[in-house]
N, C-alpha and C positions, 0 to 999 in steps of 0.2 A: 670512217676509214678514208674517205676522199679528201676530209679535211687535212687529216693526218700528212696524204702525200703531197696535197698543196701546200703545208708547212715545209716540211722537205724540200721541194722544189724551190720555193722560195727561199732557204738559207743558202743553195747551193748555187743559185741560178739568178734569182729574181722573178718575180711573175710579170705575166703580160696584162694587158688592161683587159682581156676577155679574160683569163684565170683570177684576176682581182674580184670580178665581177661573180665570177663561176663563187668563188669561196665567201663572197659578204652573201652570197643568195644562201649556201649551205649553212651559213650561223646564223641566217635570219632563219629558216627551217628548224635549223638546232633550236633557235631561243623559243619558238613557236609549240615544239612538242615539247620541250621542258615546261613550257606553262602549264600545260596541257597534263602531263602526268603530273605536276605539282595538284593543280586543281582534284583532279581523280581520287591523288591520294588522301586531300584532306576532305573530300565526301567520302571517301570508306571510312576514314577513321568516325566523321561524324557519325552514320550511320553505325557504326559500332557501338560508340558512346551511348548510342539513340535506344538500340535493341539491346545492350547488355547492360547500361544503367553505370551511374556510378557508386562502385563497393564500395568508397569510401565517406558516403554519406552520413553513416552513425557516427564514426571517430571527427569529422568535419563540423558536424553539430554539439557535439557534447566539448570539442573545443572550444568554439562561439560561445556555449552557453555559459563555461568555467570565466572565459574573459568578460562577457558582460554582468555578470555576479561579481567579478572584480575588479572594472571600471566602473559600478554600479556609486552612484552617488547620495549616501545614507540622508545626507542632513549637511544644512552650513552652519558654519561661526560666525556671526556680524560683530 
């Protein structure tokens, strides 16, 4: 929200070098918790992956196994 009104103020006004200051400190803030729940969110998803497994194991393998039975290399012609 404060960013927001520093945006504002600056379209209509201009900022001063302390509200310059006030707003790079609030998007270093911003970019600091955005890391931060990035990070978070790709350890839940890990740990989901971890504790519920991947479903799609059997159709995964039984693909692999059709393409290497037909990349499968019988015999050459010299």
């Amino acid at each position: 929200m404060k960013i927001n009104e520093l945006d504002l103020y600056k379209e209509n006004s201009g900022l001063s070098e302390e509200r310059k200051k006030e707003r790079k400190k609030l998007f270093s803030e911003l970019k600091k918790v955005s890391y931060r729940q990035e990070a978070l969110d790709k350890q839940r998803a890990r740990n989901n992956w971890i504790n519920l497994g991947d479903s799609n194991t059997k159709i995964f393998h039984s693909i692999m196994n059709w393409r290497r039975s037909k990349n499968k290399i019988t015999g050459l012609n010299i």
